[in-house]
Jmol script that loads the backbone (N, CA, C; Angstrom):
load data "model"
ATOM      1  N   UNK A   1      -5.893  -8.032   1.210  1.00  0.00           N
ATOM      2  CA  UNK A   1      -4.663  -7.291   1.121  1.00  0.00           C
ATOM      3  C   UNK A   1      -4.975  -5.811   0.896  1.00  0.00           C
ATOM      4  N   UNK A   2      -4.290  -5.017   1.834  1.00  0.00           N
ATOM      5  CA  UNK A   2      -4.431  -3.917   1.320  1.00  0.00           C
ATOM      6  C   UNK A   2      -3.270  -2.655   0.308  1.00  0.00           C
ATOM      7  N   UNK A   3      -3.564  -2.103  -0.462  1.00  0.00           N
ATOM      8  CA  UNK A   3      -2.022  -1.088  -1.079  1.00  0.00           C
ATOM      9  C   UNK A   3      -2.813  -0.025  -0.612  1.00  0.00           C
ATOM     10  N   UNK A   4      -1.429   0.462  -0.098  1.00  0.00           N
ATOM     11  CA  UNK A   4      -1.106   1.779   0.398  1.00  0.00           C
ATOM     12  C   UNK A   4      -0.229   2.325  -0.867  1.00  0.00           C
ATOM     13  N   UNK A   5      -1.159   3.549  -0.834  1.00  0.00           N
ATOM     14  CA  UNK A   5      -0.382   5.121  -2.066  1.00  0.00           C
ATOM     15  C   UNK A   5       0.184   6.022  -0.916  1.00  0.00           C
ATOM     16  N   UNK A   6       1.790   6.136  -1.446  1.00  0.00           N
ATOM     17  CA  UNK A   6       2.350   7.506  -0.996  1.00  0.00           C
ATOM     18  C   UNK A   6       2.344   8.580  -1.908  1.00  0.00           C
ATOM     19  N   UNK A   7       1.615   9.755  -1.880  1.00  0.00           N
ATOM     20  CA  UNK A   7       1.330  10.735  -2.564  1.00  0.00           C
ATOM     21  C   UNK A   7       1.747  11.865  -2.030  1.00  0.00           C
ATOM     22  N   UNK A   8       3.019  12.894  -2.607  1.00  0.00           N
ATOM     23  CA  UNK A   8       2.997  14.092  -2.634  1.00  0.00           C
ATOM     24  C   UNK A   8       2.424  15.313  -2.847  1.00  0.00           C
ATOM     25  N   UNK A   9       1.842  15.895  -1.741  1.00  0.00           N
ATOM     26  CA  UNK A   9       1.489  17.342  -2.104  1.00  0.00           C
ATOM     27  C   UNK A   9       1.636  18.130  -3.661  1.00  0.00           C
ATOM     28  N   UNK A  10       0.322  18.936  -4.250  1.00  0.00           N
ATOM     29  CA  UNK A  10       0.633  19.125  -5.091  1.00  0.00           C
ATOM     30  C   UNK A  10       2.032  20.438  -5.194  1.00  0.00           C
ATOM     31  N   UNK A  11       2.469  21.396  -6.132  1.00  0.00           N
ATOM     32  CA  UNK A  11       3.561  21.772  -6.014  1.00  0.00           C
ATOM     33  C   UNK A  11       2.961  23.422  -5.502  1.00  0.00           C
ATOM     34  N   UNK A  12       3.623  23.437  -4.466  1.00  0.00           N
ATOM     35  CA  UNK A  12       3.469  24.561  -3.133  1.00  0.00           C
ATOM     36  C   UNK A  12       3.637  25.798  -4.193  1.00  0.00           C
ATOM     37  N   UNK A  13       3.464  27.464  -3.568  1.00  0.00           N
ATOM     38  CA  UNK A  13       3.591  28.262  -3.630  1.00  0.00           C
ATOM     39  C   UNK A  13       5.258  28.796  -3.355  1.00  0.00           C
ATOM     40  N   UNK A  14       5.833  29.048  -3.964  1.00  0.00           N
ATOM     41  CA  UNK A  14       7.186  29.534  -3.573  1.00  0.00           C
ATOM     42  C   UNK A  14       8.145  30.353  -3.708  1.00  0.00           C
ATOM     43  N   UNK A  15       7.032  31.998  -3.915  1.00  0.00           N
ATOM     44  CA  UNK A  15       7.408  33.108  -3.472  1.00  0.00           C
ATOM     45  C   UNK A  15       7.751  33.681  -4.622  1.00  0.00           C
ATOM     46  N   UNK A  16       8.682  33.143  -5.702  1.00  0.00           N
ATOM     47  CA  UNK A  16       9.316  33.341  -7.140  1.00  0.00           C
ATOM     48  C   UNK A  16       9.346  32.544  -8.387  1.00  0.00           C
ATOM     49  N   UNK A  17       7.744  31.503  -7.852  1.00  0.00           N
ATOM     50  CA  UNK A  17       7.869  30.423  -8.353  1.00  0.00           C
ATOM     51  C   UNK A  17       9.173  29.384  -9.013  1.00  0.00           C
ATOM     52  N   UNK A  18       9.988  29.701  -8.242  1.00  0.00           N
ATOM     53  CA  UNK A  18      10.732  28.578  -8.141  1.00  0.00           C
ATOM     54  C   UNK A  18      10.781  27.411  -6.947  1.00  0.00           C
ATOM     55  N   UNK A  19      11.346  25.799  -7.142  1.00  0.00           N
ATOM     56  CA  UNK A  19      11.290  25.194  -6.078  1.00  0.00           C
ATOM     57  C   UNK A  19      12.121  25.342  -5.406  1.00  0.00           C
ATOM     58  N   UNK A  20      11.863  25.267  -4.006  1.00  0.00           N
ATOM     59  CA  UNK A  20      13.018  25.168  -2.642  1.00  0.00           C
ATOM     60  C   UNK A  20      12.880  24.530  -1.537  1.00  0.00           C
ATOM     61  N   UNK A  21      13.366  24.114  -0.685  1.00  0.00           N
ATOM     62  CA  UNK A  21      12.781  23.411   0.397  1.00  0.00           C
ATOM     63  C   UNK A  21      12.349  24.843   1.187  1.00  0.00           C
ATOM     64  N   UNK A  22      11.281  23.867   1.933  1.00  0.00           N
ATOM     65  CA  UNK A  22      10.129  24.937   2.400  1.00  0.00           C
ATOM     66  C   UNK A  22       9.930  24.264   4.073  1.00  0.00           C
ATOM     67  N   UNK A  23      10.571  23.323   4.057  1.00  0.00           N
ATOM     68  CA  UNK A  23       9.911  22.124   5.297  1.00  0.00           C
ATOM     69  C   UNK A  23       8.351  22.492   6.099  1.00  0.00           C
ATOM     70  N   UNK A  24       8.449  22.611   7.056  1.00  0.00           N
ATOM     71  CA  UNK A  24       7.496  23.315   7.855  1.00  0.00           C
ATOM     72  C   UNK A  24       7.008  24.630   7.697  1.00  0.00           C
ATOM     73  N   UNK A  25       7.628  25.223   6.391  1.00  0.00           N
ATOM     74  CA  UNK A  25       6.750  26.773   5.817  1.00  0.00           C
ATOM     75  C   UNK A  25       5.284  26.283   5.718  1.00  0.00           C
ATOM     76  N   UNK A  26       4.432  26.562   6.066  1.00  0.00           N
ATOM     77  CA  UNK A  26       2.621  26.455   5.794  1.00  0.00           C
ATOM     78  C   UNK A  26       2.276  27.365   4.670  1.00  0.00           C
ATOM     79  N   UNK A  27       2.603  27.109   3.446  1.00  0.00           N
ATOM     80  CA  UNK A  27       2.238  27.337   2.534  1.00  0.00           C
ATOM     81  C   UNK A  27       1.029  27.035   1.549  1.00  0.00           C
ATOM     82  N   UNK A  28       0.371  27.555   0.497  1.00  0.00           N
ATOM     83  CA  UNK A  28      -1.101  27.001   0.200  1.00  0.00           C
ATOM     84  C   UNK A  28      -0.255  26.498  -1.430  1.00  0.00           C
ATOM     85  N   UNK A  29      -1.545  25.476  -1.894  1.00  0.00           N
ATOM     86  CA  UNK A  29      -0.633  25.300  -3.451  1.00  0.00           C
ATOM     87  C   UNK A  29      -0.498  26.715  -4.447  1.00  0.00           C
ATOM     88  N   UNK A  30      -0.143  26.431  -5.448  1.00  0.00           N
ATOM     89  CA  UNK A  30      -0.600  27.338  -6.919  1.00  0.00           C
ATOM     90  C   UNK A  30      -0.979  26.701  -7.544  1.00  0.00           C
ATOM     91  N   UNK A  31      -0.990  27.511  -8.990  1.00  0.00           N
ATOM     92  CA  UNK A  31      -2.189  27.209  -9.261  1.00  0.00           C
ATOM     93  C   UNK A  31      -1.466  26.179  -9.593  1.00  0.00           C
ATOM     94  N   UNK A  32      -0.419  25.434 -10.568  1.00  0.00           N
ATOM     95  CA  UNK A  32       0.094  24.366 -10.662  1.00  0.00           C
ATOM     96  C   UNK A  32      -0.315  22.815  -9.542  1.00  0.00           C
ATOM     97  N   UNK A  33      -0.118  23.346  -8.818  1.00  0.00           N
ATOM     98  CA  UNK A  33      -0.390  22.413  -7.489  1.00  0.00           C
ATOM     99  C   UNK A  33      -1.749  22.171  -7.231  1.00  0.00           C
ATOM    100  N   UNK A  34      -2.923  23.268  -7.778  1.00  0.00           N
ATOM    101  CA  UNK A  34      -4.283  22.973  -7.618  1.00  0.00           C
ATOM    102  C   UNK A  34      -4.212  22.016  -8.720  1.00  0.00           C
ATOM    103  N   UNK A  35      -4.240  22.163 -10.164  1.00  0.00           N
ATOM    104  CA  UNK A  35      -4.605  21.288 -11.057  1.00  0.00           C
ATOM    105  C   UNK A  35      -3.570  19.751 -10.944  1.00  0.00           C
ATOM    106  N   UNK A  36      -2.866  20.051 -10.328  1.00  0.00           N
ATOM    107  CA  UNK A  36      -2.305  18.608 -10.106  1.00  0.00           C
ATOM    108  C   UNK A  36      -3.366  18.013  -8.603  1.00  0.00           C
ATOM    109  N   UNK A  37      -3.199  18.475  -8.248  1.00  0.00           N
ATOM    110  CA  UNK A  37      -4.448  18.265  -6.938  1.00  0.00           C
ATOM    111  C   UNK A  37      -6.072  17.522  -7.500  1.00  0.00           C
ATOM    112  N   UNK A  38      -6.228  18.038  -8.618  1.00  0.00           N
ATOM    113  CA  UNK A  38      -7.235  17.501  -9.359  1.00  0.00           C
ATOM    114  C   UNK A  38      -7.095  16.726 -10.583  1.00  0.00           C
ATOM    115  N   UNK A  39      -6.168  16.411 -10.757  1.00  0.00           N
ATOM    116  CA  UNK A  39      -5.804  14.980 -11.519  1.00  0.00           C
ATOM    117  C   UNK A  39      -5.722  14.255 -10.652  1.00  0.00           C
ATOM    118  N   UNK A  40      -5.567  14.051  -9.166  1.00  0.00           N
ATOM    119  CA  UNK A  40      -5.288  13.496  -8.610  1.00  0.00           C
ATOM    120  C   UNK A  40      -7.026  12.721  -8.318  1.00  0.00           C
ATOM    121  N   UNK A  41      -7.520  13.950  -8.198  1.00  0.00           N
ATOM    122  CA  UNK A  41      -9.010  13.605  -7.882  1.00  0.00           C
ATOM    123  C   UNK A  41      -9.530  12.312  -9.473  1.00  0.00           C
ATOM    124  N   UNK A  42      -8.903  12.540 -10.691  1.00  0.00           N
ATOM    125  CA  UNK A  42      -9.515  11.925 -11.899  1.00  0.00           C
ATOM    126  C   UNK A  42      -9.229  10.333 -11.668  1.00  0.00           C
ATOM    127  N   UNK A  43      -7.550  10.271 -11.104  1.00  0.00           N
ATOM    128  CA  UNK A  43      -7.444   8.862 -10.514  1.00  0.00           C
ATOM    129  C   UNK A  43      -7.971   8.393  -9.547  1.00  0.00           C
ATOM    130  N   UNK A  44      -8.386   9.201  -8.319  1.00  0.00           N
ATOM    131  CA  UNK A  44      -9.272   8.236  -7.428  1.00  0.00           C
ATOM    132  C   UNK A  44     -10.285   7.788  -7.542  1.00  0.00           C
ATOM    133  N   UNK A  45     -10.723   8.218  -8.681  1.00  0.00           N
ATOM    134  CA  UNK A  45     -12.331   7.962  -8.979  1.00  0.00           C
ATOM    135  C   UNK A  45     -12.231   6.468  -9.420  1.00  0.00           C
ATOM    136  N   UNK A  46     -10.688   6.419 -10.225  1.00  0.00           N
ATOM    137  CA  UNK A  46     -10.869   4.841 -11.181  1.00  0.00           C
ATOM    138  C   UNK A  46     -10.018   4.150  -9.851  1.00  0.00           C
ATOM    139  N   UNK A  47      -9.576   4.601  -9.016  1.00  0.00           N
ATOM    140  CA  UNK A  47      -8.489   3.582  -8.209  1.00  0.00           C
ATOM    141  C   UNK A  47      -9.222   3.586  -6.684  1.00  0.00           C
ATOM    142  N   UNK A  48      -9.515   1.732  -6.301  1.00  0.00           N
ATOM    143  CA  UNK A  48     -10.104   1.713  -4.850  1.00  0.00           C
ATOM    144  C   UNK A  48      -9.973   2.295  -3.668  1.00  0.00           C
ATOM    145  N   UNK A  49      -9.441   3.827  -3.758  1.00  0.00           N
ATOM    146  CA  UNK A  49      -9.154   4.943  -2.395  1.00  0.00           C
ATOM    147  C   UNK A  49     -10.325   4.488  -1.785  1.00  0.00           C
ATOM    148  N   UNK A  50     -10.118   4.283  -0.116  1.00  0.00           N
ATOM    149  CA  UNK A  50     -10.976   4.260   1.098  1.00  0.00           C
ATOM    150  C   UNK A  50     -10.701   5.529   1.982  1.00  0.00           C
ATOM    151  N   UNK A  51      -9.654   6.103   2.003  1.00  0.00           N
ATOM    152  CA  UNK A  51      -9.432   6.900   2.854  1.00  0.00           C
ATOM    153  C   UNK A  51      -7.956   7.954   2.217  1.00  0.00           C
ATOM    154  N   UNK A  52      -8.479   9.178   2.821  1.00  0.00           N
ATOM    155  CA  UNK A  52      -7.052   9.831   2.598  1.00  0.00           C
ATOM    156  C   UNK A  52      -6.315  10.200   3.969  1.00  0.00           C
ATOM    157  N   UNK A  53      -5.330  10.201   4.380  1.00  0.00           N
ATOM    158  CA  UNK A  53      -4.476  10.900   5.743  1.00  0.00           C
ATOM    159  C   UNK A  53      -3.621  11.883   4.946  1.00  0.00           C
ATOM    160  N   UNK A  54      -3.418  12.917   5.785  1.00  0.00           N
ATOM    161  CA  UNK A  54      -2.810  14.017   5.982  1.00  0.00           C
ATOM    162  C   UNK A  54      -2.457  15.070   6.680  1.00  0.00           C
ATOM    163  N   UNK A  55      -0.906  15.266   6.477  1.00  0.00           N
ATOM    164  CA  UNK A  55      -0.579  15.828   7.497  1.00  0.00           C
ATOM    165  C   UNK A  55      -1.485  17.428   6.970  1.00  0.00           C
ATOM    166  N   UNK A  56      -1.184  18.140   8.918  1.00  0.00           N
ATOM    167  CA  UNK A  56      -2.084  19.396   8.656  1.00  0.00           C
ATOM    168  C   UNK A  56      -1.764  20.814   7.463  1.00  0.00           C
ATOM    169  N   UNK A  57      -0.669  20.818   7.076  1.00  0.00           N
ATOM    170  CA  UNK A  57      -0.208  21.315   6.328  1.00  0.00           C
ATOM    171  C   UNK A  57      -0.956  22.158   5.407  1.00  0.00           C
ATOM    172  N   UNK A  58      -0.925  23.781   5.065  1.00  0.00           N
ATOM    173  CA  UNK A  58      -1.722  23.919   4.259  1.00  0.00           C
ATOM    174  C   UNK A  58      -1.710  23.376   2.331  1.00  0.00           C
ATOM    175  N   UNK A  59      -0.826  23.033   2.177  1.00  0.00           N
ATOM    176  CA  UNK A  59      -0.815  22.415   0.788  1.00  0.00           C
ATOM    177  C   UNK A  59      -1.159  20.757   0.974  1.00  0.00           C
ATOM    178  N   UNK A  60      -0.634  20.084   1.661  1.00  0.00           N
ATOM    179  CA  UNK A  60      -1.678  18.963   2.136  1.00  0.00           C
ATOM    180  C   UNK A  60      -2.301  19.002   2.717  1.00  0.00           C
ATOM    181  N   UNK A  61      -3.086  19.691   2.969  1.00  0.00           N
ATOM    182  CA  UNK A  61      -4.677  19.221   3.375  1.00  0.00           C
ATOM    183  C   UNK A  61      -5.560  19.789   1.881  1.00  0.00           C
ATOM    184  N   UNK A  62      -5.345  20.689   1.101  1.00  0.00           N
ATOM    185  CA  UNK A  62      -5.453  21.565  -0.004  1.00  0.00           C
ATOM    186  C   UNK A  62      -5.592  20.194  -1.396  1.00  0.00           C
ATOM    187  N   UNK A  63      -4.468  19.240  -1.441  1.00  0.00           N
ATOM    188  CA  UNK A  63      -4.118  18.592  -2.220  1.00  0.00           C
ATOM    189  C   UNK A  63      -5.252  17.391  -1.730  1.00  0.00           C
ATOM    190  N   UNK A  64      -5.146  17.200  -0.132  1.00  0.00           N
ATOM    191  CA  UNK A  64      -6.091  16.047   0.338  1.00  0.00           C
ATOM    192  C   UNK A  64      -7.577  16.179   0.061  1.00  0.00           C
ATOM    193  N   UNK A  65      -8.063  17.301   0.679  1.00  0.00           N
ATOM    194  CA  UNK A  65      -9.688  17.568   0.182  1.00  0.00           C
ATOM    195  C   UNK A  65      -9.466  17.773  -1.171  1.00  0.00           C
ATOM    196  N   UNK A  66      -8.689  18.067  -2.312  1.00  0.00           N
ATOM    197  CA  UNK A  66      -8.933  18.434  -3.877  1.00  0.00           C
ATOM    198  C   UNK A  66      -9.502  16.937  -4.558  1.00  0.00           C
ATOM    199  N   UNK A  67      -8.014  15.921  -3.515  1.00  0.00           N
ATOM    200  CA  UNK A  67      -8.126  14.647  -4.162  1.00  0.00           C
ATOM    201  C   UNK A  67      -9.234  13.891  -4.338  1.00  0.00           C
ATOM    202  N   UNK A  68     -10.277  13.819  -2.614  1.00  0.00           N
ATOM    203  CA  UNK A  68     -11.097  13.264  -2.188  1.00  0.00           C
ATOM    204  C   UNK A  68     -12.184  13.818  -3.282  1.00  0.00           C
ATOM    205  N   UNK A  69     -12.712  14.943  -3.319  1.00  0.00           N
ATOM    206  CA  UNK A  69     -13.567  15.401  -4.752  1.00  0.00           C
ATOM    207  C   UNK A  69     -15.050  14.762  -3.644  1.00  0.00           C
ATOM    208  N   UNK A  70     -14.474  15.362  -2.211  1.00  0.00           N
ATOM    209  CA  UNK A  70     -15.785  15.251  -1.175  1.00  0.00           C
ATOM    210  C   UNK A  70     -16.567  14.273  -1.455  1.00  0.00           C
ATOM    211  N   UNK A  71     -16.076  13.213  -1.947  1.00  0.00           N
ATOM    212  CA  UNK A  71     -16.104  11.500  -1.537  1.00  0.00           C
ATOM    213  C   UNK A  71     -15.742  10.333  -1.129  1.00  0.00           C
ATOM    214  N   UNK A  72     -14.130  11.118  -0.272  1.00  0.00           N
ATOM    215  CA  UNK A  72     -13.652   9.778   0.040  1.00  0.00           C
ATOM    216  C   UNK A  72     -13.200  10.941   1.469  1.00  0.00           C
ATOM    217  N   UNK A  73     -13.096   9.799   2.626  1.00  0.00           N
ATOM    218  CA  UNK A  73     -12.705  10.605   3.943  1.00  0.00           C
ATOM    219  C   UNK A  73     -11.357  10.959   4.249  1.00  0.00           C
ATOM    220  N   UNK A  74     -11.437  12.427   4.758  1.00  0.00           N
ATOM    221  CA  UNK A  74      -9.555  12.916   4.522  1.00  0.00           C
ATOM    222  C   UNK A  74      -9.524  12.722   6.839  1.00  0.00           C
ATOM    223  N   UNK A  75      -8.727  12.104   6.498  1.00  0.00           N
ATOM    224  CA  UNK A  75      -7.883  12.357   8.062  1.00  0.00           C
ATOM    225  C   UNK A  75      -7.075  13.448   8.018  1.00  0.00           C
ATOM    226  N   UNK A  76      -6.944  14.482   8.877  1.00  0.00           N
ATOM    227  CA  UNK A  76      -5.556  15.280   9.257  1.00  0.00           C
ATOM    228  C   UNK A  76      -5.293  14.808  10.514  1.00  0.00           C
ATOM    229  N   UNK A  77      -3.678  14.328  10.249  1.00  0.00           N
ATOM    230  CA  UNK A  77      -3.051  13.619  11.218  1.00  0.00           C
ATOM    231  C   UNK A  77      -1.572  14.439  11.829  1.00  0.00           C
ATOM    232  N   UNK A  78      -1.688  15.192  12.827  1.00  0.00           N
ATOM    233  CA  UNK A  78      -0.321  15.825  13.018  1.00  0.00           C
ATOM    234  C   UNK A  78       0.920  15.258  12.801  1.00  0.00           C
ATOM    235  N   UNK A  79       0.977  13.829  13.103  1.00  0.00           N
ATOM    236  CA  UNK A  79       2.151  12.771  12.945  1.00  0.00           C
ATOM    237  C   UNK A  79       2.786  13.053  11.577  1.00  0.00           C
ATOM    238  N   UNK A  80       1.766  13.414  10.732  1.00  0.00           N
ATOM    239  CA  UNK A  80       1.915  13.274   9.614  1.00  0.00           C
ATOM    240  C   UNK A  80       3.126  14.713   9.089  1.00  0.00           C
ATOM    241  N   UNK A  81       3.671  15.319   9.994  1.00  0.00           N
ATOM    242  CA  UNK A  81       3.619  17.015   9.720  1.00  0.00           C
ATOM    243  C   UNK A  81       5.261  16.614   9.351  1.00  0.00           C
ATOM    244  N   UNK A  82       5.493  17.991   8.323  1.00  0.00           N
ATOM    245  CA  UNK A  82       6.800  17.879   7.776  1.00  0.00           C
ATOM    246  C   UNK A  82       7.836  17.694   9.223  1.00  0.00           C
ATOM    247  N   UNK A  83       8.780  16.919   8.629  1.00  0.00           N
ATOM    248  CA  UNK A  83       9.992  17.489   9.507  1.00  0.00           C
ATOM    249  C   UNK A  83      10.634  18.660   9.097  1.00  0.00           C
ATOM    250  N   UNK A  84      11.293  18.805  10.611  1.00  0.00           N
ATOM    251  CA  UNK A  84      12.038  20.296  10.637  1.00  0.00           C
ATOM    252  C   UNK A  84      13.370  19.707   9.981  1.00  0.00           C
ATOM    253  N   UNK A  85      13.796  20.521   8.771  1.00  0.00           N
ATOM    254  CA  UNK A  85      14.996  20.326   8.121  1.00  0.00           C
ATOM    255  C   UNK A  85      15.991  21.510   8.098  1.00  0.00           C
ATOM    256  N   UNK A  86      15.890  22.440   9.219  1.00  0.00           N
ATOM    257  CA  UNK A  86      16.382  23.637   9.433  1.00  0.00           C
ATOM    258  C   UNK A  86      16.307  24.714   8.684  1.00  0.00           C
ATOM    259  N   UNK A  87      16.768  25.939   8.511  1.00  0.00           N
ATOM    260  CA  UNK A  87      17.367  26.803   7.632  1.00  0.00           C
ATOM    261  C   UNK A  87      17.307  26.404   6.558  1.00  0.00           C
TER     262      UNK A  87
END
end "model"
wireframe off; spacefill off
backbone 0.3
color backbone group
C-alpha cells in the first residue's frame, strides 16, 4: 500500500507580508516559508518519503528541494502548476 502526502508550499513572499492569493505569481518563499520548508525536511527524515513532485513554481520547487534535504528525488511536473484564478 502506498500513502500519498499533500503538502503545501511553504508561505510565499507577498510584497507587504501579508497573505493574498497570488495563483500563478512565481514568487520565491520568505524567510517564514524557508524555515517551514525545513521542518518539513525534519519530518521526512522520520516519515517513508520515496519521492517528491512538484509543480515548477518558484516557492514549490524552493519548499521541494528544502524538503528533500538532497536525499530524496524531487520531480518538477508542469501538470502540477497553479491554476489560473484570475485577477
Amino acid at each position: 500500500m502506498r500513502t500519498l502526502y499533500l503538502i503545501r508550499h511553504g508561505h510565499p513572499e507577498s510584497g507587504e507580508g501579508k497573505s493574498r492569493c497570488i495563483s500563478k505569481t512565481n514568487v520565491p518563499l520568505d524567510e517564514l516559508g524557508l524555515c517551514q520548508a525545513e521542518l518539513l525536511w525534519e519530518w521526512a527524515r522520520i516519515t517513508p518519503v520515496t519521492a517528491i513532485f512538484s509543480s515548477p513554481l518558484k516557492r514549490c520547487v524552493q519548499t521541494a528541494y528544502t524538503m528533500s534535504g538532497g536525499q530524496i528525488p524531487v520531480v518538477i511536473d508542469e501538470r502540477l502548476s497553479e491554476m489560473d484564478v484570475g485577477v
